[in-house]
C-alpha positions as CSV (number, residue, x, y, z in Angstrom):
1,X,33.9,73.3,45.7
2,X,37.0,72.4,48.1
3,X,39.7,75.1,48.6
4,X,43.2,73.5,47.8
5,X,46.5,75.0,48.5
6,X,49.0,75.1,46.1
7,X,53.0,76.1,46.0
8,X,54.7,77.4,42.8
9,X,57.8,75.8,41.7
10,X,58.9,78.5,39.2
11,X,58.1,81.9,41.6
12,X,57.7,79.9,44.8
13,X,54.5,81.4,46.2
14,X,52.0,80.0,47.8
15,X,48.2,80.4,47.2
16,X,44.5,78.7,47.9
17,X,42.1,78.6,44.9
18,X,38.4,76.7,45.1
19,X,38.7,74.1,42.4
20,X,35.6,71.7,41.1
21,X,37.3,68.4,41.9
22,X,39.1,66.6,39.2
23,X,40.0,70.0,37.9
24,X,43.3,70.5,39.6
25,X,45.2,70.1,36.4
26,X,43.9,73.5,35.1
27,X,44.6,76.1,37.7
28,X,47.8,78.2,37.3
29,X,49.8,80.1,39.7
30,X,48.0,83.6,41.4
31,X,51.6,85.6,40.7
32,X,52.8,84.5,37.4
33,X,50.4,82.1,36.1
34,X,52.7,79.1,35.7
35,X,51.6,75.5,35.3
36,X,54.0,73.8,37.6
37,X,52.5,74.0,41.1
38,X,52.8,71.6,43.5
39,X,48.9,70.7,45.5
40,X,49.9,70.2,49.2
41,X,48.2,68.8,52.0
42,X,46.7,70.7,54.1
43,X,46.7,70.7,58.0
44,X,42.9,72.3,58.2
45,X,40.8,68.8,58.5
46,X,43.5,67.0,59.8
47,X,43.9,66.0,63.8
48,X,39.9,65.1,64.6
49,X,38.2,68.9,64.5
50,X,37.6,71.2,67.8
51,X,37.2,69.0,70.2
52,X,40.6,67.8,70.5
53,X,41.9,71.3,71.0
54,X,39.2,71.8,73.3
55,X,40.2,69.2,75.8
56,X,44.1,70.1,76.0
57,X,45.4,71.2,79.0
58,X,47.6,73.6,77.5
59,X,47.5,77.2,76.9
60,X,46.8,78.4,73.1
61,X,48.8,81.3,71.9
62,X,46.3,83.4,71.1
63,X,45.4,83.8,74.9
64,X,46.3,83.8,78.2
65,X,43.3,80.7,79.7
66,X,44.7,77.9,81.0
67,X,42.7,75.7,78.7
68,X,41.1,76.4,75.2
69,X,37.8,75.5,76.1
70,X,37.8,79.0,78.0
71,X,38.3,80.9,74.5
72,X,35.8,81.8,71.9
């Protein structure tokens, strides 16, 4: 089961929930367990994986390397 994100129009949180696919329609807001959410896309897959962060040449802000390929 994929993990979706969703945004609530009515108490504006946001929140992840795994959903069978085609089931979308019948998951309900974490907090107040409204209907009217919004899926959005999110940025996890997107951009080609590790190995494009891997071969940038600039810092990441979770350490002080030059490079990311130095971090684990």
């Amino acid at each position: 089961m994929p993990i979706y994100e969703f945004f609530c129009k009515k108490c504006g949180k946001h929140f992840e929930s795994l959903v069978s696919i085609g089931k979308e329609k019948s998951i309900s807001c974490a907090a107040c367990e409204s209907k009217d959410i919004q899926k959005l896309f999110s940025s996890f897959g997107i951009g080609g994986g590790s190995n494009r962060l891997s071969s940038s040449s600039a810092a990441c802000t979770t350490c002080s390397a030059n490079t990311c390929s130095t971090c684990k």
